[in-house]
PQR file of N, CA, C, O and H, with PARSE charges and radii, in Angstrom:
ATOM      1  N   UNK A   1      23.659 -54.732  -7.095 -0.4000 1.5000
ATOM      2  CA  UNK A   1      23.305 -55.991  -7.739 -0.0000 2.0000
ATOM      3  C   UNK A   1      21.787 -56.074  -7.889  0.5500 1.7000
ATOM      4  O   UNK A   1      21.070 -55.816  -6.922 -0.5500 1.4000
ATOM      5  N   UNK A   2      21.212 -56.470  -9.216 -0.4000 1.5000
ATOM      6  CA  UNK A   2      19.752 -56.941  -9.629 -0.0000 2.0000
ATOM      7  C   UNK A   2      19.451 -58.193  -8.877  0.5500 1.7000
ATOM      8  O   UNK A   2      19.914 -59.313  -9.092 -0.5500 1.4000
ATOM      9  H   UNK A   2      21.795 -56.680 -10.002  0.4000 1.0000
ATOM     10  N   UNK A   3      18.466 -57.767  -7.817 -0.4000 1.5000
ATOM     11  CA  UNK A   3      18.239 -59.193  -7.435 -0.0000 2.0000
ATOM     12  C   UNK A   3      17.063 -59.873  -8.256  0.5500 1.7000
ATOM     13  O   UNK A   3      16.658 -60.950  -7.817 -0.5500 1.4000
ATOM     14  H   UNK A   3      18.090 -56.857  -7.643  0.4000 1.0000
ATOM     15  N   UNK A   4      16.599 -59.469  -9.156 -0.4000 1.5000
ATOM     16  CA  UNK A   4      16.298 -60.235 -10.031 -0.0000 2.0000
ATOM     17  C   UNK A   4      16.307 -61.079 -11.160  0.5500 1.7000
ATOM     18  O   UNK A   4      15.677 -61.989 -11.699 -0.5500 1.4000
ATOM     19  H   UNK A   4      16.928 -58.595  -9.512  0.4000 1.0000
ATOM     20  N   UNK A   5      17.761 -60.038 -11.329 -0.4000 1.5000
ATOM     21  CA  UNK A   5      18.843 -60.862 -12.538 -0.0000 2.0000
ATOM     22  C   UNK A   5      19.471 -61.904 -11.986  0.5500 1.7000
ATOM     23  O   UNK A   5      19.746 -62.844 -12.732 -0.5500 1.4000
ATOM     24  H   UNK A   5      18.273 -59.299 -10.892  0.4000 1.0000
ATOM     25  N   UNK A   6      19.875 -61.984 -10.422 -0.4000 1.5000
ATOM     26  CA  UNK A   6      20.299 -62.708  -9.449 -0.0000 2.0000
ATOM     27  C   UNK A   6      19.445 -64.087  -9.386  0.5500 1.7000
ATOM     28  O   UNK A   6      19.955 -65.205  -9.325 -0.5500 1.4000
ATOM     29  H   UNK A   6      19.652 -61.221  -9.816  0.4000 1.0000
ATOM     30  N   UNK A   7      18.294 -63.858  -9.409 -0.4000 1.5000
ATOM     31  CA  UNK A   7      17.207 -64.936  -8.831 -0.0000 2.0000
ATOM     32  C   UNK A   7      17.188 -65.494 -10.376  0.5500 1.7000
ATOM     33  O   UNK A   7      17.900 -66.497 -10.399 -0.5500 1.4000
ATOM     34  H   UNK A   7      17.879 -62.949  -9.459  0.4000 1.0000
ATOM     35  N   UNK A   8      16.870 -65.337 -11.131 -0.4000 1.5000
ATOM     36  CA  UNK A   8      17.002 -65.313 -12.527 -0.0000 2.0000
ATOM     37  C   UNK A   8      18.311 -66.461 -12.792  0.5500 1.7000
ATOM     38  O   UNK A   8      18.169 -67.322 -13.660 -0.5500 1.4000
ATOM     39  H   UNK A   8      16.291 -64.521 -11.112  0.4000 1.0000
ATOM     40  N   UNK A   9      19.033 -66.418 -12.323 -0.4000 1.5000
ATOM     41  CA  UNK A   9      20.611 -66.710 -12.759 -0.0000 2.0000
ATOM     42  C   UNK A   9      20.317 -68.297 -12.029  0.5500 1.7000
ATOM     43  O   UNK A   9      20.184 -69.359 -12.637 -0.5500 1.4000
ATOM     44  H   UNK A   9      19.148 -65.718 -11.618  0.4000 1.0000
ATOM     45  N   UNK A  10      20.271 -68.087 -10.654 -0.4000 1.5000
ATOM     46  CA  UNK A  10      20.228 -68.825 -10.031 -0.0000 2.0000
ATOM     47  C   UNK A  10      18.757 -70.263  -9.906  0.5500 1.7000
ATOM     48  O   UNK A  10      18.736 -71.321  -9.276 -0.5500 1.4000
ATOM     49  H   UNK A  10      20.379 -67.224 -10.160  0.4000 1.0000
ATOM     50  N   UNK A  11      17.936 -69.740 -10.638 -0.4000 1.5000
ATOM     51  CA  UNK A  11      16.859 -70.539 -11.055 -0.0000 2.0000
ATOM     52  C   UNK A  11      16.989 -71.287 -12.421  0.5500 1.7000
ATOM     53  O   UNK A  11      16.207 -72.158 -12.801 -0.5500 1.4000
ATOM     54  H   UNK A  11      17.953 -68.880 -11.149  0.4000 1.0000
ATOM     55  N   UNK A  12      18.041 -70.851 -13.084 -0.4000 1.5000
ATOM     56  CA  UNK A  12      18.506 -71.171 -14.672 -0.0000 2.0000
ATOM     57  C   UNK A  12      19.218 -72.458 -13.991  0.5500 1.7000
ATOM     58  O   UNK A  12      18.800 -73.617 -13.985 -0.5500 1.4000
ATOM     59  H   UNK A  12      18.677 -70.143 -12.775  0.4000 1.0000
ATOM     60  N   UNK A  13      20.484 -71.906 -13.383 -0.4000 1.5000
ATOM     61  CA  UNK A  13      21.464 -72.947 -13.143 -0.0000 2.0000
ATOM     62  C   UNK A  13      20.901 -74.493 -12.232  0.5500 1.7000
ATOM     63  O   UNK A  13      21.507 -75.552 -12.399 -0.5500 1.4000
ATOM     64  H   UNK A  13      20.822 -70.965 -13.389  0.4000 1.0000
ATOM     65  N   UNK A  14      19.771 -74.395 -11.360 -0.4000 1.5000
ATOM     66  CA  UNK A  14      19.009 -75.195 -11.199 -0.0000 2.0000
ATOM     67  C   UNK A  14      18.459 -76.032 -11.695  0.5500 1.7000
ATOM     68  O   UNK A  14      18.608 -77.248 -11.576 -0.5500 1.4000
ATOM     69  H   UNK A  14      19.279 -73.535 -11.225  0.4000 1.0000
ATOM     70  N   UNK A  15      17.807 -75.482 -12.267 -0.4000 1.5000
ATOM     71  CA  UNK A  15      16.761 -76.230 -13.587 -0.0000 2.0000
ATOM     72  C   UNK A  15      17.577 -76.664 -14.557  0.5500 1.7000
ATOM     73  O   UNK A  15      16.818 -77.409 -15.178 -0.5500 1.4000
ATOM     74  H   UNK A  15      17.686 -74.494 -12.364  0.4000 1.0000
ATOM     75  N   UNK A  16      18.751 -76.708 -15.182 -0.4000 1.5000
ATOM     76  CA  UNK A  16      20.185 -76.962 -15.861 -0.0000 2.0000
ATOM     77  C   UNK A  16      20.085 -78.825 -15.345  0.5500 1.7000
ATOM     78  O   UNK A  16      19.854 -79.894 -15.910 -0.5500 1.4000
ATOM     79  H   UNK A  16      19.367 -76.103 -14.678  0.4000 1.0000
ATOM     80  N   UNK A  17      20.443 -78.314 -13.849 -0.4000 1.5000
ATOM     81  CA  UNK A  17      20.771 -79.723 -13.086 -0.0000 2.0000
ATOM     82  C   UNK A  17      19.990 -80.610 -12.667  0.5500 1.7000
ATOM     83  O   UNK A  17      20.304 -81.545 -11.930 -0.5500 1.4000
ATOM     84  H   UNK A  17      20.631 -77.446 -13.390  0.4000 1.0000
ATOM     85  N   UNK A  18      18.468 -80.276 -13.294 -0.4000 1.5000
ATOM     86  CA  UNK A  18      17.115 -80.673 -12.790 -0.0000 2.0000
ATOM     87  C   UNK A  18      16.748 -80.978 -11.475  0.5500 1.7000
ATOM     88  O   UNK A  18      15.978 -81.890 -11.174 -0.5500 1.4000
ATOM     89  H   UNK A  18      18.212 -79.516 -13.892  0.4000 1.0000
ATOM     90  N   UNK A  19      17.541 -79.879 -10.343 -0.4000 1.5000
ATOM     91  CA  UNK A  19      17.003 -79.650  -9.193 -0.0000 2.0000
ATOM     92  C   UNK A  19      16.033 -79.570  -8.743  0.5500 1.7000
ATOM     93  O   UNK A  19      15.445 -79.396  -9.810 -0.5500 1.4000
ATOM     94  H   UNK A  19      18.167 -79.138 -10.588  0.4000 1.0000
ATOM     95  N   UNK A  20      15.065 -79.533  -7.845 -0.4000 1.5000
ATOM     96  CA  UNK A  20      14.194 -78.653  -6.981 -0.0000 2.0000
ATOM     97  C   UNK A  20      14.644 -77.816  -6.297  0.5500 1.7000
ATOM     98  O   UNK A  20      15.855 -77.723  -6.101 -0.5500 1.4000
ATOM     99  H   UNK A  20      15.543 -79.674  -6.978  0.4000 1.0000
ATOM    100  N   UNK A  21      13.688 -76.950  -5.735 -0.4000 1.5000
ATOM    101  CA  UNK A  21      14.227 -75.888  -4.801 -0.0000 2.0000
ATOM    102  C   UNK A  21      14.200 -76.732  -3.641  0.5500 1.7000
ATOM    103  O   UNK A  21      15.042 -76.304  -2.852 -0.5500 1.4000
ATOM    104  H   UNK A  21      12.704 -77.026  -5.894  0.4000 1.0000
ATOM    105  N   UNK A  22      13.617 -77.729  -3.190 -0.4000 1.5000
ATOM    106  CA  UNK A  22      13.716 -78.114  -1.830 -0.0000 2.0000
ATOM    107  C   UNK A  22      14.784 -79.385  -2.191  0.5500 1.7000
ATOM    108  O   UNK A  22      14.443 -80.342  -1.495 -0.5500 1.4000
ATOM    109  H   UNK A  22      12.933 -78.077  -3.831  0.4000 1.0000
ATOM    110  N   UNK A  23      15.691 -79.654  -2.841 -0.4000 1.5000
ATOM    111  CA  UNK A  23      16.668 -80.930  -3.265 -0.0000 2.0000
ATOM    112  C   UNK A  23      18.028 -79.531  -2.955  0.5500 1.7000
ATOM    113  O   UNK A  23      18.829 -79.558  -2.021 -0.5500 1.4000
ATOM    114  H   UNK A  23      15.969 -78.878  -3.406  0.4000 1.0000
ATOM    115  N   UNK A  24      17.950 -78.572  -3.890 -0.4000 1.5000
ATOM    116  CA  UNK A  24      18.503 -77.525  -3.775 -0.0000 2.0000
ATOM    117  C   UNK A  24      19.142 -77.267  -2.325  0.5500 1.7000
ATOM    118  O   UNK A  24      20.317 -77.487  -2.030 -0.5500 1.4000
ATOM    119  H   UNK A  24      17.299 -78.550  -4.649  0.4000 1.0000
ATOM    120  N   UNK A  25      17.868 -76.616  -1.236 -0.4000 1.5000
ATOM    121  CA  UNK A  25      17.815 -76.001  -0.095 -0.0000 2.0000
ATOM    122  C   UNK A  25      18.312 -77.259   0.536  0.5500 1.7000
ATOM    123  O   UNK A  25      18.956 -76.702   1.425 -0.5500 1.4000
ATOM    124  H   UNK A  25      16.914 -76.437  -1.475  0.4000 1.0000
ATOM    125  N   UNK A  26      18.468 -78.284   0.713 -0.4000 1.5000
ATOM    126  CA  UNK A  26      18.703 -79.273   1.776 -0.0000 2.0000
ATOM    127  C   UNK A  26      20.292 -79.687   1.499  0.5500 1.7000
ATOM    128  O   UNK A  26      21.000 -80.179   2.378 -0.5500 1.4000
ATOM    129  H   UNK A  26      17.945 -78.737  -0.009  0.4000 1.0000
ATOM    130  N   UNK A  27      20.712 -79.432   0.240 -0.4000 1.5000
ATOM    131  CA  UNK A  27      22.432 -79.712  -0.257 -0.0000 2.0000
ATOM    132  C   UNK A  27      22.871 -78.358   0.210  0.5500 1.7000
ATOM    133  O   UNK A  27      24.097 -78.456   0.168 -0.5500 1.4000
ATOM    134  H   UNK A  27      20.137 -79.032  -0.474  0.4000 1.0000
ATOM    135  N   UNK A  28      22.542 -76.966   0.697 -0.4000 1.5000
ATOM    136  CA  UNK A  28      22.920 -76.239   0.922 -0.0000 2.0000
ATOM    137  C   UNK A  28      22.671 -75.816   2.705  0.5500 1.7000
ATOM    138  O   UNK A  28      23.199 -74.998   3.458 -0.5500 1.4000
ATOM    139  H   UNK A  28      21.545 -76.887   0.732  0.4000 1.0000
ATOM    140  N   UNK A  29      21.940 -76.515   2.809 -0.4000 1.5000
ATOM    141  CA  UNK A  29      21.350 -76.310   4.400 -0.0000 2.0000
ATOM    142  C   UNK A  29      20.279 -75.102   4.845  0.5500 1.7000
ATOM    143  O   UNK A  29      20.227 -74.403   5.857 -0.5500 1.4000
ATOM    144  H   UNK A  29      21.511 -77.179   2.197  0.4000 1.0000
ATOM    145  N   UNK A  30      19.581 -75.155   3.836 -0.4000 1.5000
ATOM    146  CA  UNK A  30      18.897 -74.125   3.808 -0.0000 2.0000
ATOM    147  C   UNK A  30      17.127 -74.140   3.910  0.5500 1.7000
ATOM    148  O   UNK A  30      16.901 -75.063   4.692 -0.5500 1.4000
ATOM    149  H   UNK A  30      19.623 -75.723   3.014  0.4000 1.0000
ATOM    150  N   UNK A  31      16.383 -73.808   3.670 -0.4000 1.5000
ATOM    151  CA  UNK A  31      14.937 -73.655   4.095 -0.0000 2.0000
ATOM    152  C   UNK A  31      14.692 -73.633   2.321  0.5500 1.7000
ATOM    153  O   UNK A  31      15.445 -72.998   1.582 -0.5500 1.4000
ATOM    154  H   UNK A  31      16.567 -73.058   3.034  0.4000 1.0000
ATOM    155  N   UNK A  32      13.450 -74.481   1.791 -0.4000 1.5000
ATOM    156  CA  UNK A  32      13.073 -74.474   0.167 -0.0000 2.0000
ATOM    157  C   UNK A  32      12.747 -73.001   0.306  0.5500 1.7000
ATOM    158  O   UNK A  32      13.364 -72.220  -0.418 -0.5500 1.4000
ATOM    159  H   UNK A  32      12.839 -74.997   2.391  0.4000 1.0000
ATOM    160  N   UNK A  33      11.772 -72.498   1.224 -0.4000 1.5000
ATOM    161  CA  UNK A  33      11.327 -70.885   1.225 -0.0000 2.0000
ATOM    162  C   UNK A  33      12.105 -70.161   0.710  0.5500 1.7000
ATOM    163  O   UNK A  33      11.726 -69.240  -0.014 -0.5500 1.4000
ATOM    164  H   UNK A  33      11.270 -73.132   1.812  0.4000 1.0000
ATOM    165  N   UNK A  34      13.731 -70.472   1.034 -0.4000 1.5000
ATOM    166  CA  UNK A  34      14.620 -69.041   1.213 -0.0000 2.0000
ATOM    167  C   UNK A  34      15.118 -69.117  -0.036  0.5500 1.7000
ATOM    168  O   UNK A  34      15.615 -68.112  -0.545 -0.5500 1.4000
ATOM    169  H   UNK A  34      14.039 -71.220   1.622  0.4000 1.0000
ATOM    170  N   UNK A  35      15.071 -70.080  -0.581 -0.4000 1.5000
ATOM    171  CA  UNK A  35      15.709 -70.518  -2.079 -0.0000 2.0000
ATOM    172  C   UNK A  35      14.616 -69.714  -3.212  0.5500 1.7000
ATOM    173  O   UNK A  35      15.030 -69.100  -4.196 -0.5500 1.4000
ATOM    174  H   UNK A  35      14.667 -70.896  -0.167  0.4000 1.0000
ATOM    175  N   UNK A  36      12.989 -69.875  -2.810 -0.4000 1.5000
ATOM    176  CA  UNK A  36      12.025 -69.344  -3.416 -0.0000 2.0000
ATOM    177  C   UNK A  36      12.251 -67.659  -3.307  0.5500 1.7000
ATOM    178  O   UNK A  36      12.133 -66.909  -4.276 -0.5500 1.4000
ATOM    179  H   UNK A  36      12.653 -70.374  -2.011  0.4000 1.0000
ATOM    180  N   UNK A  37      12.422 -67.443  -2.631 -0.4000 1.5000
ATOM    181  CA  UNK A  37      12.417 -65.776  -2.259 -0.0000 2.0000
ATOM    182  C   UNK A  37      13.824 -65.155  -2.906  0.5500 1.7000
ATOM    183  O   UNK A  37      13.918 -63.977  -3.248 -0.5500 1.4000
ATOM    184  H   UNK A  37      12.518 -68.052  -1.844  0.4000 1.0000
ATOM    185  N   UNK A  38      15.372 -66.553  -3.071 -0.4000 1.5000
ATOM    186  CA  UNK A  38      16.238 -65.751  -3.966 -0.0000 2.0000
ATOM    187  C   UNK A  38      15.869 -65.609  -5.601  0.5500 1.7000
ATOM    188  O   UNK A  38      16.345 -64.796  -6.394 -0.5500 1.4000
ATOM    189  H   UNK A  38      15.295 -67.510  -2.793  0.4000 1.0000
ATOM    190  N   UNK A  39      14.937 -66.589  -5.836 -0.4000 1.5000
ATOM    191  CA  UNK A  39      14.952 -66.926  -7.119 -0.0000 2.0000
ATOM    192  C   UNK A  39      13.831 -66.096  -7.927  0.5500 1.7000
ATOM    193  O   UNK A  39      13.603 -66.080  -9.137 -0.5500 1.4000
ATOM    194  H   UNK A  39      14.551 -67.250  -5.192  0.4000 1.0000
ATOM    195  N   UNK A  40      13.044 -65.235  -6.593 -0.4000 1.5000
ATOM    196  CA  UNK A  40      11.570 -64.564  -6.880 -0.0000 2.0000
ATOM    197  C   UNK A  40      12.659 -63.110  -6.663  0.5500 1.7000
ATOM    198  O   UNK A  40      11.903 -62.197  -6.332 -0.5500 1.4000
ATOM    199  H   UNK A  40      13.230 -65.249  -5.610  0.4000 1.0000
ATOM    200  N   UNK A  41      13.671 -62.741  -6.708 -0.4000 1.5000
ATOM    201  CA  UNK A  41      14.460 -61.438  -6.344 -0.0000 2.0000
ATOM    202  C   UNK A  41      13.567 -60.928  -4.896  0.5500 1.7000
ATOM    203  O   UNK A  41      13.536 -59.708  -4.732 -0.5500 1.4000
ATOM    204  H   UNK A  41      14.285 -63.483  -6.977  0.4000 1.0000
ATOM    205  N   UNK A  42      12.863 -61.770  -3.875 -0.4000 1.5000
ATOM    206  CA  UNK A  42      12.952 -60.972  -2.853 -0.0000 2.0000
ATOM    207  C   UNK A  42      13.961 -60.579  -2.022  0.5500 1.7000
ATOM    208  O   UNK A  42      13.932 -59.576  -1.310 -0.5500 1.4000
ATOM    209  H   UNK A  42      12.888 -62.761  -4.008  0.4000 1.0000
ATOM    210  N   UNK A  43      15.248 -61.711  -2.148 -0.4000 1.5000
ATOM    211  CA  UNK A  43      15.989 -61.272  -0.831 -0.0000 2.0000
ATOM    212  C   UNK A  43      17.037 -61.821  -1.573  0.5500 1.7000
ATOM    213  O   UNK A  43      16.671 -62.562  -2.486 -0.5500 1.4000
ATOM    214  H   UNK A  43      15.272 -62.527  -2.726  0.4000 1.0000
ATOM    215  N   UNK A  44      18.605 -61.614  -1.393 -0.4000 1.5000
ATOM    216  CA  UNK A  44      19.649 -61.859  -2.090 -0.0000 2.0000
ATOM    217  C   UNK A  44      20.191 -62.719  -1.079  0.5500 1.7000
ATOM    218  O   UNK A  44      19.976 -62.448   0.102 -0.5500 1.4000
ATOM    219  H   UNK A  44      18.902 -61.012  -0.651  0.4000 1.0000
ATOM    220  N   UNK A  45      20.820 -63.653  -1.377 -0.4000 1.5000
ATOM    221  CA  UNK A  45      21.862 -64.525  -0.322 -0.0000 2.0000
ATOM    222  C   UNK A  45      23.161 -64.295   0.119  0.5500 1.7000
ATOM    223  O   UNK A  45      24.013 -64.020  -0.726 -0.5500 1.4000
ATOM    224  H   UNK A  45      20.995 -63.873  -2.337  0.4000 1.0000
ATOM    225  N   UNK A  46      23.446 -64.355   1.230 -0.4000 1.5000
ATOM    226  CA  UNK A  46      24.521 -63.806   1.565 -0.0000 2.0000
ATOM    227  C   UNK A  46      25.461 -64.601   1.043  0.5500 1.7000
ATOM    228  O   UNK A  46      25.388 -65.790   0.730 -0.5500 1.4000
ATOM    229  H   UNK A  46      22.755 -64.578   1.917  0.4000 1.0000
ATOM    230  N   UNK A  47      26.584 -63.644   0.958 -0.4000 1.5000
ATOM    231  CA  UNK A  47      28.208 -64.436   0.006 -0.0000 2.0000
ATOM    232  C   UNK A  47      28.369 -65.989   0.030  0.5500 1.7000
ATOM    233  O   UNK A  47      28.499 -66.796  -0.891 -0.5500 1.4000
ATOM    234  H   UNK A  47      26.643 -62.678   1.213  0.4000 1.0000
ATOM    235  N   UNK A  48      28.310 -66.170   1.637 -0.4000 1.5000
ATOM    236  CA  UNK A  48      28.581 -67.855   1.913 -0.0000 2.0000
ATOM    237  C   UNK A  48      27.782 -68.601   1.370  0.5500 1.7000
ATOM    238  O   UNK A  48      28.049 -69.713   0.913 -0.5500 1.4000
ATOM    239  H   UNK A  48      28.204 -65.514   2.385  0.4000 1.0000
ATOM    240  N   UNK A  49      26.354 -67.871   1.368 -0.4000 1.5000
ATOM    241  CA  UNK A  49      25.299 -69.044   1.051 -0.0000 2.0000
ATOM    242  C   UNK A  49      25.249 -68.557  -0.871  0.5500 1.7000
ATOM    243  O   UNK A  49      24.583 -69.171  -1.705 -0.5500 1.4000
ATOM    244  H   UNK A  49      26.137 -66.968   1.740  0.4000 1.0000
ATOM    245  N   UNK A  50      25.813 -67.779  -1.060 -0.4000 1.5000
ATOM    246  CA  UNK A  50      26.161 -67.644  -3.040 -0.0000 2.0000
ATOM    247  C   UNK A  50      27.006 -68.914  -3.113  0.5500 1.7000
ATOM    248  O   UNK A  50      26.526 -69.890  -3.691 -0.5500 1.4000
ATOM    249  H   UNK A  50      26.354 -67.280  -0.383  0.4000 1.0000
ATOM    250  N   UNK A  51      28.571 -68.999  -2.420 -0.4000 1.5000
ATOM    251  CA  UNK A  51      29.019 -69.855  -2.769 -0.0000 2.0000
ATOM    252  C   UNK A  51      28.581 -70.920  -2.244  0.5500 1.7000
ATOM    253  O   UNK A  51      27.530 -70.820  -2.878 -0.5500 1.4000
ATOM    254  H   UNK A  51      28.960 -68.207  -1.951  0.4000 1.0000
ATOM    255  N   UNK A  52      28.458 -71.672  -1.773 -0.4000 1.5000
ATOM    256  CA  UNK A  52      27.697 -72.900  -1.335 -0.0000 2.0000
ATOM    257  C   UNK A  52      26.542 -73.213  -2.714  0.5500 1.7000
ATOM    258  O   UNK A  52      26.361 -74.372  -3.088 -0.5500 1.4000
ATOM    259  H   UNK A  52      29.312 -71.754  -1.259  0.4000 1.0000
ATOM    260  N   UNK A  53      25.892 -72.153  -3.314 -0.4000 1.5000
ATOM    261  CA  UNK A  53      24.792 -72.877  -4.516 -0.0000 2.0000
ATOM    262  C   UNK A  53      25.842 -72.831  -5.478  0.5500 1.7000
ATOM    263  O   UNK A  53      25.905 -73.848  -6.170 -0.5500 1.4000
ATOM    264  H   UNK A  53      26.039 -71.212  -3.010  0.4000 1.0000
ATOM    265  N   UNK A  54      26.605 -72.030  -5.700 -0.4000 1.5000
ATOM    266  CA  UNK A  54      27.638 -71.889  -6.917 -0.0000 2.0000
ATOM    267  C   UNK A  54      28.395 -73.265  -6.737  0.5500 1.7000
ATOM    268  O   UNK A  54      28.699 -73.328  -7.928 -0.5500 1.4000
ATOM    269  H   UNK A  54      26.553 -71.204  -5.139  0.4000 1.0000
ATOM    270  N   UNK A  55      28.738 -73.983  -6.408 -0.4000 1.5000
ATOM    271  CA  UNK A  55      29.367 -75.205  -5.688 -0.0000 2.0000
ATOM    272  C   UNK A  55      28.773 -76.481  -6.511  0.5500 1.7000
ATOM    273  O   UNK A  55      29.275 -77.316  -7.264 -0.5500 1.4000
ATOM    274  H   UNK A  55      28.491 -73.932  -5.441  0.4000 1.0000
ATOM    275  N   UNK A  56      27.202 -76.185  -5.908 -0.4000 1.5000
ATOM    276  CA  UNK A  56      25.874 -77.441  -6.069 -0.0000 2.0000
ATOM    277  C   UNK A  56      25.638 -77.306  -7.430  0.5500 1.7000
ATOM    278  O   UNK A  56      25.595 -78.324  -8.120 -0.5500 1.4000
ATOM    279  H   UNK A  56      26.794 -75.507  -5.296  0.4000 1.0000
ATOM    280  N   UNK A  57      25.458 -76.075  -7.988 -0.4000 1.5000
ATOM    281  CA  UNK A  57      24.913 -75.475  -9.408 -0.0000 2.0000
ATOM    282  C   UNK A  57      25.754 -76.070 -10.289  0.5500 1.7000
ATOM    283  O   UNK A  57      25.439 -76.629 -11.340 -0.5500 1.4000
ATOM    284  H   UNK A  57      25.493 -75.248  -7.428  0.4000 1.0000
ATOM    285  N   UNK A  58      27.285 -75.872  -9.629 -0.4000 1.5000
ATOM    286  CA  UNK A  58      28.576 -76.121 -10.633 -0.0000 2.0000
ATOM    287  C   UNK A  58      28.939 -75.084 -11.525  0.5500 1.7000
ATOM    288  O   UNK A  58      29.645 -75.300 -12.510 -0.5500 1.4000
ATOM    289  H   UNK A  58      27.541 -75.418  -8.775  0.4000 1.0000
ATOM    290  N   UNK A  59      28.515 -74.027 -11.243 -0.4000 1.5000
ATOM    291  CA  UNK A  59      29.086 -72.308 -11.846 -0.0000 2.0000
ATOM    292  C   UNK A  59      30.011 -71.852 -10.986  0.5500 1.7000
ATOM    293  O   UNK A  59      29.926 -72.150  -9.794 -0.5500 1.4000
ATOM    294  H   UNK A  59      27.941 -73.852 -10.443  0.4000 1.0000
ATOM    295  N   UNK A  60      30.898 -71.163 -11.402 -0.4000 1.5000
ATOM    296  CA  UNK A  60      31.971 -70.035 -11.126 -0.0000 2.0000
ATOM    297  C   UNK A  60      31.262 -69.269 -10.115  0.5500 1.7000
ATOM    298  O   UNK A  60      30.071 -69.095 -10.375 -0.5500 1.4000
ATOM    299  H   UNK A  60      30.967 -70.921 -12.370  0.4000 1.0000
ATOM    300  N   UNK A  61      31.664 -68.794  -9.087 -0.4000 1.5000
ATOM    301  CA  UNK A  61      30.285 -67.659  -7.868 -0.0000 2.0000
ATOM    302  C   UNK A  61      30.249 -66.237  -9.329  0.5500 1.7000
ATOM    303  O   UNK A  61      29.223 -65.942  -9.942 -0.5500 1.4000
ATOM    304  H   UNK A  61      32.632 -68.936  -8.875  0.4000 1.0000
ATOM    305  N   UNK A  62      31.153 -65.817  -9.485 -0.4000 1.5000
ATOM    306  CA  UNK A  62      31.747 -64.696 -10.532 -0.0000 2.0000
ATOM    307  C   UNK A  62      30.426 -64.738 -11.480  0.5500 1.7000
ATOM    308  O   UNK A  62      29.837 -63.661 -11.574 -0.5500 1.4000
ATOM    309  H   UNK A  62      31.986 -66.057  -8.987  0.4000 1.0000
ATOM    310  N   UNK A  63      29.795 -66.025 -12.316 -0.4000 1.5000
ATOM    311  CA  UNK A  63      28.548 -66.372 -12.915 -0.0000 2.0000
ATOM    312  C   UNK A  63      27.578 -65.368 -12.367  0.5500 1.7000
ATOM    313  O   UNK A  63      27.071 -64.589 -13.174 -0.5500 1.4000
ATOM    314  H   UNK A  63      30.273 -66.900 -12.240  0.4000 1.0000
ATOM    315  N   UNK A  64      27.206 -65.273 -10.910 -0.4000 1.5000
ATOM    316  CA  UNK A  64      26.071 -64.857 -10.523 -0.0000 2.0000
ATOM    317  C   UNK A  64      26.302 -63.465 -10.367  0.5500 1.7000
ATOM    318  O   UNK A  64      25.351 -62.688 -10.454 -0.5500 1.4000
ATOM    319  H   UNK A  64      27.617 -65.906 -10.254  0.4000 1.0000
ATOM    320  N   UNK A  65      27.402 -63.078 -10.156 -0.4000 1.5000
ATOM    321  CA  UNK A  65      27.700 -61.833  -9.750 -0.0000 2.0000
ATOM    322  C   UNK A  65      27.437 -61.000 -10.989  0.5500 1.7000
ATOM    323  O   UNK A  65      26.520 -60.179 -10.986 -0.5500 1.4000
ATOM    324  H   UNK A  65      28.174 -63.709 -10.086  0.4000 1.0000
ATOM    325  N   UNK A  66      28.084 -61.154 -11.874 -0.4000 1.5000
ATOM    326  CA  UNK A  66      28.312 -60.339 -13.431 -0.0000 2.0000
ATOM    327  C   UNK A  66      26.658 -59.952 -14.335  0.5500 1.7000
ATOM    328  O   UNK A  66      25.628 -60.625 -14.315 -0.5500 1.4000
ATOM    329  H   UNK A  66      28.829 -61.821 -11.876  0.4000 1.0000
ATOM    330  N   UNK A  67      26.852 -59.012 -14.859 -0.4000 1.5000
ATOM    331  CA  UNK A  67      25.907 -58.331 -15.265 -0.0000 2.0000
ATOM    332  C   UNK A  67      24.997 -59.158 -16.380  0.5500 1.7000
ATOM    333  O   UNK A  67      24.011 -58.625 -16.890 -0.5500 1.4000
ATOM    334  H   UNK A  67      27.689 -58.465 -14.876  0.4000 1.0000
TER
END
């Protein structure tokens, strides 16, 4: 998996819902940092925490996964 196509995906579907990353990170239980670092392709999120934004985002998890 591109974690930059990943971070990419996941910064679209955000900004869609006129999130922040720290409005984001706190509906998911998460740190704004860690949200910055998926969305910058440093670090990919693990499955649970994919579905949990796929949830908030309101995309299919399958969305983030696919090429």
């Amino acid at each position: 998996m591109d974690a930059k196509k990943l971070g990419k995906k996941i910064k679209l579907a955000r900004v869609e819902l006129d999130l922040t990353q720290t409005e984001l990170a706190e509906k998911i239980d998460a740190k704004q940092k860690s949200i910055s670092r998926y969305e910058s392709g440093v670090t990919i999120p693990s499955i649970e925490t994919l579905l949990k934004m796929a949830k908030i985002l309101k995309k299919p998890a399958g969305y983030f996964l696919e090429e």
